[in-house]
Phi, psi and omega in degrees: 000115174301164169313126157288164159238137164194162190245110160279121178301127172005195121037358185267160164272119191233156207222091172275132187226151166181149145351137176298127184091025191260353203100018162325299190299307207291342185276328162275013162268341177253333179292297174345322182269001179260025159249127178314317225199088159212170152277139176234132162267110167273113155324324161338275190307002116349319197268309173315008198264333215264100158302307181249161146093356181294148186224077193299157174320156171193169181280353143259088186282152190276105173357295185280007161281337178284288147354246175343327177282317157316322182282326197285340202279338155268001125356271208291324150320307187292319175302291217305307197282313180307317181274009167064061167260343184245013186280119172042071184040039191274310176237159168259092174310112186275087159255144167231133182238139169288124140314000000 
């Protein structure tokens, strides 16, 4: 399978979102390797955070999954951005998250 190239900018934040099993991981793992210096945030572990009440995704979601999906995806922003990981290109903050 060739590399993807692709040109990302500096200090910005990218957000892979899909289905389970669509390739994420494998698309944000390859962007990741192509930068001298970045992070991949798996989203996931966010969604697993939810103990009592989790409510998963479906092709008709349920409000609160919809909720919960949302929460997970600013968690995995608010890390990203908090931790300076993404300040003035020092790293390329990766996050993927699952629907």
């Amino acid at each position: 399978m060739p590399e993807p190239s692709v040109q990302l900018p500096e200090g910005d934040i990218f957000v892979i979102t899909g289905i389970p099993a669509s390739g994420k991981s494998t698309v944000t793992e390859a962007l990741a390797q192509q930068r001298p210096r970045s992070v991949h945030l798996r989203g996931d572990v966010f969604r697993r955070f939810v103990i009592n009440g989790r409510v998963e995704m479906s092709a008709d979601p349920d409000p609160e999954a919809v909720r919960q999906l949302r929460l997970r995806y600013e968690l995995s922003a608010h890390a990203a951005r908090g931790s300076g990981i993404g300040d003035r290109g020092s790293n390329l903050p990766l996050v993927e998250c699952r629907s």
